[in-house]
ZAMARGU-4260 file (C-alpha; in steps of 0.2 Angstrom, whole numbers, plus 5000, padded with zeros to 4 digits):
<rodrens>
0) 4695/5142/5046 | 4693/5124/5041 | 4694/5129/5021 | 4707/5139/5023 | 4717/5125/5029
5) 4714/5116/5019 | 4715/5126/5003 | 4734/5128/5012 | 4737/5111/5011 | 4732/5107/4994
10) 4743/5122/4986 | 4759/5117/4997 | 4756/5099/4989 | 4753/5107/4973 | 4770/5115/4975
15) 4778/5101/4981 | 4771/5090/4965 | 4781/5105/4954 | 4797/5101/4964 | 4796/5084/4963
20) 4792/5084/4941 | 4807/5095/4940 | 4819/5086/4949 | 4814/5071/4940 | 4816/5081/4923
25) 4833/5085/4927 | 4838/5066/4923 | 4842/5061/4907 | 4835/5045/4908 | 4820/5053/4917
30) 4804/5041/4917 | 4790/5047/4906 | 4776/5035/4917 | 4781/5045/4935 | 4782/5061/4928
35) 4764/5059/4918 | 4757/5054/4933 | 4764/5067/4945 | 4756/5081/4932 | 4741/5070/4932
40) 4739/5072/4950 | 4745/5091/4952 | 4731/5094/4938 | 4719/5088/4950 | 4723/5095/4965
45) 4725/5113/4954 | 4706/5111/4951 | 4699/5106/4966 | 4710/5122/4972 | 4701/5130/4960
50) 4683/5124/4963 | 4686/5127/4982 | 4693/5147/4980 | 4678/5149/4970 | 4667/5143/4982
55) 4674/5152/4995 | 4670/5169/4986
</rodrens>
């Protein structure tokens, strides 16, 4: 199923955003900008997860 691929995809790079802020928060000169942005981005892909699920149901 199509959806269900998708849907896949979207939570492994949901995942993969998570990885990717902790890592950079681990520095202690960690850059503010990147990590804002990379929440910014794993908010949207946790809605659009969201919207998609609920549509699926």
């Amino acid at each position: 199923m199509a959806l269900q691929g998708h849907i896949q995809e979207l939570s492994e790079k949901h995942q993969k955003l998570e990885e990717m802020i902790e890592a950079e928060m681990i520095h202690p000169d960690w850059d503010e900008i990147r990590v804002a942005a990379l929440k910014k981005e794993k908010l949207r892909i946790k809605d659009e997860l969201e919207r998609l699920r609920t549509s699926v149901h």
